[in-house]
C-alpha positions in Angstrom: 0.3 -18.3 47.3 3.6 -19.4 46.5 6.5 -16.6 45.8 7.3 -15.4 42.2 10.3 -16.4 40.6 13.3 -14.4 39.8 12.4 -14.4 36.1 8.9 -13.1 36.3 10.2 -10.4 39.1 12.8 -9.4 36.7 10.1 -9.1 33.9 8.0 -6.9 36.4 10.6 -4.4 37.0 12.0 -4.5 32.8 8.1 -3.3 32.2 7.9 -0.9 34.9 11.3 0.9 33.6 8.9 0.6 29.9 6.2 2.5 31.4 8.1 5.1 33.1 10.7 5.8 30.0 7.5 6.3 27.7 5.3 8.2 30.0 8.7 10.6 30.2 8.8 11.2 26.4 5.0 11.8 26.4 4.8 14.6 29.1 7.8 16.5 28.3 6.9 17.2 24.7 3.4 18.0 25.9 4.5 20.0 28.9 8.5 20.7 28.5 10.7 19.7 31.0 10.5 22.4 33.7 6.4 21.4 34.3 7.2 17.8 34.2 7.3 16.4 37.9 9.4 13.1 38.3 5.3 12.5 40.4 3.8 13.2 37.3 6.0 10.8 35.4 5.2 8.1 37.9 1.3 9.1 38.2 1.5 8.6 34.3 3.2 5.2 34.2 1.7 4.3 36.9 4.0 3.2 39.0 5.0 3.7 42.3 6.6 7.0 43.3 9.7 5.6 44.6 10.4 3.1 41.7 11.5 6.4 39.4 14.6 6.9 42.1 15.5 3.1 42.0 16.0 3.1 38.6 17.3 6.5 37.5 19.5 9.1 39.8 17.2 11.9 38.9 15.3 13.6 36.5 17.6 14.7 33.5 19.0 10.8 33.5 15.4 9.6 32.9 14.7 12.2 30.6 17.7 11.7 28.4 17.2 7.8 28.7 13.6 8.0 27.6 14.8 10.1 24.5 18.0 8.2 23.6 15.4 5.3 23.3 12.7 7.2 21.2 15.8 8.1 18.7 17.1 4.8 19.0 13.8 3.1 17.8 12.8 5.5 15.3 16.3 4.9 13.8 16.0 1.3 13.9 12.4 1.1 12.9 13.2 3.8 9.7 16.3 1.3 8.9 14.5 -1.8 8.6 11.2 -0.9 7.2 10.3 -2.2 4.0 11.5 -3.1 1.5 14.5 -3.7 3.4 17.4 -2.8 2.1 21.7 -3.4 2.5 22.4 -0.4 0.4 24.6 2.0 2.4 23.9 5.3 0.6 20.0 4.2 1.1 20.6 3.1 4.8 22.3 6.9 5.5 19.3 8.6 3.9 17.0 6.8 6.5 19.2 7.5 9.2 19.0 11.4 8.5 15.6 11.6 7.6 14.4 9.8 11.3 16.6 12.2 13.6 15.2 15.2 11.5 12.0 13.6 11.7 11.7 13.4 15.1 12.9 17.5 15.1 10.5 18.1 12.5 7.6 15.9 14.6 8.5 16.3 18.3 10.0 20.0 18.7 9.3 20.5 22.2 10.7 17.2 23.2 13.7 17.4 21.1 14.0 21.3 22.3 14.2 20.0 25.6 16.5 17.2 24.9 19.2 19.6 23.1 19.1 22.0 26.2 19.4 19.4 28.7 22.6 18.4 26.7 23.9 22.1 27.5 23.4 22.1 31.4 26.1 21.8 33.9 25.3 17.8 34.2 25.7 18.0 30.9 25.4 14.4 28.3 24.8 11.4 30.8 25.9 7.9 29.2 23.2 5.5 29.5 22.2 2.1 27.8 20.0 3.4 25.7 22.4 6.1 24.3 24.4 3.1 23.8 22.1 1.3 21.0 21.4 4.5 19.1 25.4 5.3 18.6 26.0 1.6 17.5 23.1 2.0 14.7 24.8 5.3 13.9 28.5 3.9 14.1 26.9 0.6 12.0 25.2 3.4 9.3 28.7 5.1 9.0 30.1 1.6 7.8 27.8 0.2 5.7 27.9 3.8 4.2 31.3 2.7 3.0 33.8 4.3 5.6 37.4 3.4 5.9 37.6 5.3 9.6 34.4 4.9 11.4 36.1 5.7 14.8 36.2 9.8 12.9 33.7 9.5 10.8 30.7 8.2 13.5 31.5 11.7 15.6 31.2 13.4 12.6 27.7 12.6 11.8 26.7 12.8 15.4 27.6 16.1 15.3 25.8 17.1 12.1 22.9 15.8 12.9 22.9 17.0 16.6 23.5 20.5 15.0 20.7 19.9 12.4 18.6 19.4 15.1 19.7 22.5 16.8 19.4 25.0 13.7 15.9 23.5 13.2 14.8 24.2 16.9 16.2 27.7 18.0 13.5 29.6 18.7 12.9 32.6 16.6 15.3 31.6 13.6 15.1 28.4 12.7 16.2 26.7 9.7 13.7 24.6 7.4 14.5 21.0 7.9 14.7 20.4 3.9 17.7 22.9 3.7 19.5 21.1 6.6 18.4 17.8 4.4 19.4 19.0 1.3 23.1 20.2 3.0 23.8 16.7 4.8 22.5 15.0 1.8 25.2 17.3 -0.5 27.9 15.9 2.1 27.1 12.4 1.9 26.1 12.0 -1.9 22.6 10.5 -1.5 20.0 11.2 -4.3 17.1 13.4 -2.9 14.6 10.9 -3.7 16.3 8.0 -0.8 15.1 7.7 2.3 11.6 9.5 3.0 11.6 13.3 1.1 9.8 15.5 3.1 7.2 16.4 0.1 6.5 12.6 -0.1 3.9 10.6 2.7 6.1 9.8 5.7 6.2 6.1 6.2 3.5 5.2 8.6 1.3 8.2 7.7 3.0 11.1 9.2 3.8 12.0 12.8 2.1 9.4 15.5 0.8 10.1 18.7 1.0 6.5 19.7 4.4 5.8 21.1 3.7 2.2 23.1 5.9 0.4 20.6 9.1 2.3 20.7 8.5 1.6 24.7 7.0 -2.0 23.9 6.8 -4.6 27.0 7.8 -7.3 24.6 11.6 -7.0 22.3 11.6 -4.8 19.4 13.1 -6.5 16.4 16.8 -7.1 16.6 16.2 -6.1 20.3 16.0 -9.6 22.2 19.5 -9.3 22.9 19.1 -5.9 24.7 16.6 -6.4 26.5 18.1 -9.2 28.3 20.8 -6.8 29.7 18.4 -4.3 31.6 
């Protein structure tokens, strides 16, 4: 049997890293983080134990990486769903409504991710974090800024706190008020992007997640992938 190639060894290890970002995203928000075993990620991607430490330093890094992509592909996929659209006011309204979506649809996950952000290791930089801030940085422009080196923070930082307010346990604030505020700030007509008394595009929250963690490139992803 003659040895595989470079390219189809390469293509092993991008879908092993697949496997193991989505089966992270699928047992924190069932389980939370503390119950979650980097074993039990493995078991669940099934993948060798030892894989998990070759491509990530430890837990919180895969963790974070696995969400950053689930937020990076629910942004994307909310930004070019049909009918696609240029309009930068409509383009903003998506962007909001899929990071409160995913607070709205995934609390436990999202709970997590927000209090890993707080610990000592605090936010970790990764590739993945990388695509969702230049979808953000690339909503912030279209939207029509003249500084989107200021203005890209500044809706990180609202919608990170959105995300908080709508996940403290005990008091937390209805998503359509945090909606209604960021809408207020950036001008956008309640009716853009998807209103939260109207269907959710693709019928509501999925359990499915294999596409956002897809073997094969996302659209607009080919690029991407060819850097992991």
């Amino acid at each position: 049997m003659s040895p595989r190639s470079a390219s189809v060894n390469e293509e092993l290890r991008r879908r092993s890293k697949e496997r193991l970002l989505q089966a992270a995203v699928e047992l924190v928000g069932e389980r939370g983080y503390e119950a979650t075993t980097l074993g039990d990620i493995a078991d669940r991607a099934g993948s060798a134990r030892g894989l998990v430490s070759y491509y990530f330093p430890g837990k919180r890094q895969l963790v974070q990486s696995a969400v950053h992509r689930l937020m990076h592909r629910t942004l994307q996929e909310a930004l070019e769903r049909e009918p696609r659209t240029e309009d930068g006011r409509e383009r903003m309204a998506r962007a909001i409504d899929a990071i409160l979506g995913l607070a709205r649809d995934r609390p436990v996950l999202m709970r997590q991710h927000m209090a890993g952000l707080l610990q000592a290791e605090g936010f970790v930089p990764c590739p993945e974090q990388r695509r969702l801030a230049e979808l953000l940085r690339d909503t912030v422009a279209r939207h029509g800024s003249c500084d989107v080196d200021s203005d890209y923070p500044m809706l990180r930082a609202l919608l990170m706190g959105s995300v908080y307010a709508a996940l403290v346990p005990g008091a937390p604030m209805p998503v359509p008020v945090l909606r209604a505020e960021l809408f207020k700030r950036y001008r956008l007509d309640w009716g853009m992007g998807a209103p939260p008394d109207a269907e959710a595009p693709g019928g509501g929250c999925d359990t499915d997640l294999s596409r956002f963690f897809a073997t094969g490139s996302a659209p607009g992803c080919a690029a991407e992938d060819q850097s992991k």
